[in-house]
N, C-alpha and C positions, 0 to 999 in steps of 0.2 A: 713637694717631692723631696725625699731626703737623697743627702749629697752622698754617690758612689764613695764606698770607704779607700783608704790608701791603699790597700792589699787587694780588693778589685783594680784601681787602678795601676797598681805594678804588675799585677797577673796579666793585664791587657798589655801593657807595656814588653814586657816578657815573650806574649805570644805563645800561643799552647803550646807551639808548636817545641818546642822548648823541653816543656815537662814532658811531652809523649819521646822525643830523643832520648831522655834520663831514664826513664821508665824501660823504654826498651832495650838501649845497653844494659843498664844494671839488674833490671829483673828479667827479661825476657829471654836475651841471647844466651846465657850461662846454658836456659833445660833446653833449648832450640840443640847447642853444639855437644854437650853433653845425651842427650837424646840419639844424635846420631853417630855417637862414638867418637869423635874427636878426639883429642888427645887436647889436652891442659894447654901444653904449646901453641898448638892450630890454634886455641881457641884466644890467646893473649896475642900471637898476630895477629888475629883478625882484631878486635877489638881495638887495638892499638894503633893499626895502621890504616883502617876506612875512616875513622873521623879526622885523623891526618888529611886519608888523600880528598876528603871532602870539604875541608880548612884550603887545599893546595888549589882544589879546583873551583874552590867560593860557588858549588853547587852543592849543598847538603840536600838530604833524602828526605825532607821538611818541604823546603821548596819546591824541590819536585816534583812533589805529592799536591801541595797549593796551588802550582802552576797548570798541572793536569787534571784537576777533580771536576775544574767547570766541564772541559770537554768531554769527561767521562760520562757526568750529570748527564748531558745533553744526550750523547750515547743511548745511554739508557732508558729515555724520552722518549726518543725517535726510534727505538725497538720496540716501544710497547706497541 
């Protein structure tokens, strides 16, 4: 079996959860606040100061997401 190369193992290391953070500040939020009229301003406070208060409160919207997806799974199990 060939040995996982260093760039799978720093991608694991890293945690997806990572590049989907990067992705969605920098591509995503711009057409989201732009889309509904914001103002340039609105749109560098927001950016600027949720990954702050998610740095403040050592709960980013990463873990969040990882922490609730089992019970959601399960959720949506136990509905069908």
């Amino acid at each position: 079996m060939k040995r996982p190369s260093f760039f799978k193992k720093f991608l694991e290391y890293l945690g997806i959860t990572w590049f989907l953070h990067a992705y969605m500040w920098i591509v995503l939020t711009p057409w989201f606040f732009f889309a509904l009229n914001f103002t340039l301003e609105q749109y560098l406070t927001w950016v600027w100061q949720a990954p702050i208060y998610a740095l403040v409160t050592n709960y980013p919207m990463g873990l969040l997401i990882e922490r609730f997806l089992p019970w959601y799974r399960k959720k949506i199990r136990y509905n069908e």
